[in-house]
N, C-alpha and C positions, 0 to 999 in steps of 0.2 A: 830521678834516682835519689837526690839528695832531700824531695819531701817522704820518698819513701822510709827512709835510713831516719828521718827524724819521727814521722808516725810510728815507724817500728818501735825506735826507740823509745818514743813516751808512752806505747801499749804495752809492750815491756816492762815497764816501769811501772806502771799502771798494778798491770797484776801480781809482781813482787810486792806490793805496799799491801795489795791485797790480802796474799798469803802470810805477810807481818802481823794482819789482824787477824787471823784463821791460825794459830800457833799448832794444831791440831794435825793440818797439811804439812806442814815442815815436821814437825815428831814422826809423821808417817813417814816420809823419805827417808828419815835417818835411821831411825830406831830398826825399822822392817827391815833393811838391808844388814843390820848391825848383828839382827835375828838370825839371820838367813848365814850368813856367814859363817857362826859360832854352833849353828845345828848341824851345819853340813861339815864343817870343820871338824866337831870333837865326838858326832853321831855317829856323823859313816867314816869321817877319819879314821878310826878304833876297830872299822873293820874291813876297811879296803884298802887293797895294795898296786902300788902301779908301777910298772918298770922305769927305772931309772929317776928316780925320785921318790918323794912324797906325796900323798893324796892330797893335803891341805893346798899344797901348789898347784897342782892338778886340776882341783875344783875351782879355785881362783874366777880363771880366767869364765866360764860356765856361771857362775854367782853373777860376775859384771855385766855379763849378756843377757842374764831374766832378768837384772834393774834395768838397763836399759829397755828392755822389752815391754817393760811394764807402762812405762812411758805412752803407752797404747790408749792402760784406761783411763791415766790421767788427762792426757790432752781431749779423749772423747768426753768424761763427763765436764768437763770446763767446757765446750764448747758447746754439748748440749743446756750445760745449763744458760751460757751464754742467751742463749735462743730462747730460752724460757720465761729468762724474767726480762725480758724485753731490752738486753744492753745492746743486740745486735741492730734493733730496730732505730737506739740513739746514734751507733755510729752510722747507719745509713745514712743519716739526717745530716751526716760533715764531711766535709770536702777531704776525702780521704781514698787511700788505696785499698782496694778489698783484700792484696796483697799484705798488707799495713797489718790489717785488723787480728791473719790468721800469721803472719811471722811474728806478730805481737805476742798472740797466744803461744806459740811453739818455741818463739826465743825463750820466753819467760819459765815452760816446762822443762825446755832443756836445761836451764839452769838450775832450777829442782834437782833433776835429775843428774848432774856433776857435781851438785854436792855429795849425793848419795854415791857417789863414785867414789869421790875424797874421802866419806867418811869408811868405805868399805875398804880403801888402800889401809890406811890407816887401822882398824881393826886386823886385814890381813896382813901386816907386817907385824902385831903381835903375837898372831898366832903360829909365825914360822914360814909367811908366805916373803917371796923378794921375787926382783926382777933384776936377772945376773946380767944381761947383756948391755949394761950401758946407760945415757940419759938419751941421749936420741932413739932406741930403740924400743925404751919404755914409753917416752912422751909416742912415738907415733902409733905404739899400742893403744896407749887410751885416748888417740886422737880417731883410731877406729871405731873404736868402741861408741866415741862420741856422734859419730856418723851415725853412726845404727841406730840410736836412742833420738837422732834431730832426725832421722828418717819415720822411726816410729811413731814420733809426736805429730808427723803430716799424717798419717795413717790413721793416728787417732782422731785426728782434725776431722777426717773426711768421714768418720765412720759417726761420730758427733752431729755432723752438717746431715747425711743419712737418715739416720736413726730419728735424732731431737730428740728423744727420751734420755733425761740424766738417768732413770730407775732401770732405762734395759742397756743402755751402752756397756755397763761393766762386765754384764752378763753375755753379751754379745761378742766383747772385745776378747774376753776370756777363750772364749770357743772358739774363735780367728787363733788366738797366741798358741793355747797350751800344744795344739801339737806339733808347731813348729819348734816353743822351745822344748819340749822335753824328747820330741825324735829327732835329738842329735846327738854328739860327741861332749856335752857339757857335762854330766856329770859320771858317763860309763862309757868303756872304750864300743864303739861300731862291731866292731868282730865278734861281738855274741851273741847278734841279733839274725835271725831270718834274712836269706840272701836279699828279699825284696827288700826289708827295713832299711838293710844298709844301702841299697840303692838311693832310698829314700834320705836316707840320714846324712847320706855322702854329697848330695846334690842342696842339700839345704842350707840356706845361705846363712843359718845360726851356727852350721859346726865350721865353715870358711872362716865366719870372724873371731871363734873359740882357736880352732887352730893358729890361726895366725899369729892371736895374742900369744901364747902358746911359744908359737917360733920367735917372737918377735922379744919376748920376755927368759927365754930360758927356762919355761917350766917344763916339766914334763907332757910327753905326748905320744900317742900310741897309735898314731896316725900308721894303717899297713897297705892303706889300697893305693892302687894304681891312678882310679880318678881322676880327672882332671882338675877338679877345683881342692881334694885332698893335696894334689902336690903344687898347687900354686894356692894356698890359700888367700893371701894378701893379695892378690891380683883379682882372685875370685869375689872374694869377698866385697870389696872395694867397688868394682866393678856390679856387680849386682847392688850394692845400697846405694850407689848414683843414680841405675838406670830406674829404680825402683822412686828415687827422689825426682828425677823429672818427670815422673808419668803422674804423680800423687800431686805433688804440689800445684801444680795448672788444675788438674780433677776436681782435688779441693777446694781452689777460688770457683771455676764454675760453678760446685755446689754452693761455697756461698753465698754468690751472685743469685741464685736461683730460692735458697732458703730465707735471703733475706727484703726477696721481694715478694715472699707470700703474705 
């Protein structure tokens, strides 16, 4: 355990030095979310209403969920390219965990991806966004959030090991994501949708961890259905990005066990 924890560590390490040289990848994380925030903020802020609050707070929690989601085609074109220009072939060659190689890659995007967290709190508290309940119930919001984004980075990992094309992974990852995050509760209330949709949209484990953040922050929420994962979100939510993290994570070392002995 403890050469793993040091492999990890210096792959980790490894690809943060990386994206130090690549100043391109970090403006992407920051900037795009900074984008995203101030479109949906002041675009459809201006003209949607939502009970018992404001829209800016509303969409919040729905913004933090498509970064982290995104987190999909990062970690899939890093590991594709991994594959390509022949780095997965040097780590085979060292006395290392294959476990090592792919929490190397995934710690390293997760932290990508928590800055783009930081920087989007941070824009949404200028724009009129806050989280009224407290610091322990704000920290274990975007300690979900962070789940779901270290779950998406295996996801990506696996779809990368898959694939090997850095040119189609984005393209691929994209057609996986978009309907999950955009059929849900992230940026318009479930209740206007076709009875099927909101079945759909109620069961999907984007609008449990929107929700949750949601309850867990004091924003607004139009949460009306009975559902079972609508009224325990935090439990649902939670519950589903584990069970989704141990099926992914083992899947993904067997692929790269397999990818890297072609």
């Amino acid at each position: 355990m403890k050469e793993l924890a040091t492999d990890t560590w210096i792959l980790a390490g490894r690809h943060m030095k990386h994206i130090a040289r690549v100043p391109e990848k970090l403006i992407g994380v920051t900037i795009a979310p900074v984008v995203m925030v101030l479109v949906f903020g002041y675009l459809f802020g201006s003209a949607m209403s939502v009970p018992g609050g404001n829209y800016r707070e509303y969409i919040m929690a729905g913004i933090f969920t498509q970064v982290m989601f995104s987190a999909v085609g990062t970690s899939a074109a890093g590991v594709a390219d991994d594959l390509k220009n022949g780095l997965v072939d040097r780590f085979r060659s060292l006395p290392m965990s294959r476990y090592a190689v792919l929490l190397g890659r995934t710690v390293s995007d997760m932290a990508m991806t928590a800055l783009s967290c930081l920087v989007m709190a941070l824009v949404g508290l200028l724009i009129g966004w806050k989280a009224h309940h407290g610091l322990v119930k704000t920290v274990a919001g975007f300690g979900l959030l962070l789940l779901l984004g270290f779950t998406m980075c295996w996801i990506g990992a696996l779809i990368g090991l898959v694939v090997r094309s850095p040119e189609a992974v984005n393209t691929i990852s994209s057609l996986m994501v978009l309907p999950f995050a955009l059929l849900s509760n992230s940026f318009v209330p479930l209740d206007g949708l076709p009875r099927w949709m909101q079945i759909i949209g109620e069961w999907n484990p984007i609008s449990s961890v929107v929700s949750a953040c949601r309850d867990l922050w004091g924003n607004p929420s139009t949460v009306v259905s009975d559902a079972l994962p609508a009224q325990h979100p935090l439990a649902a939510g939670t519950l589903i990005l584990c069970t989704l993290l141990i099926v992914v994570a083992p899947t993904a070392a067997r692929a790269y066990h397999r990818a890297a002995a072609r």
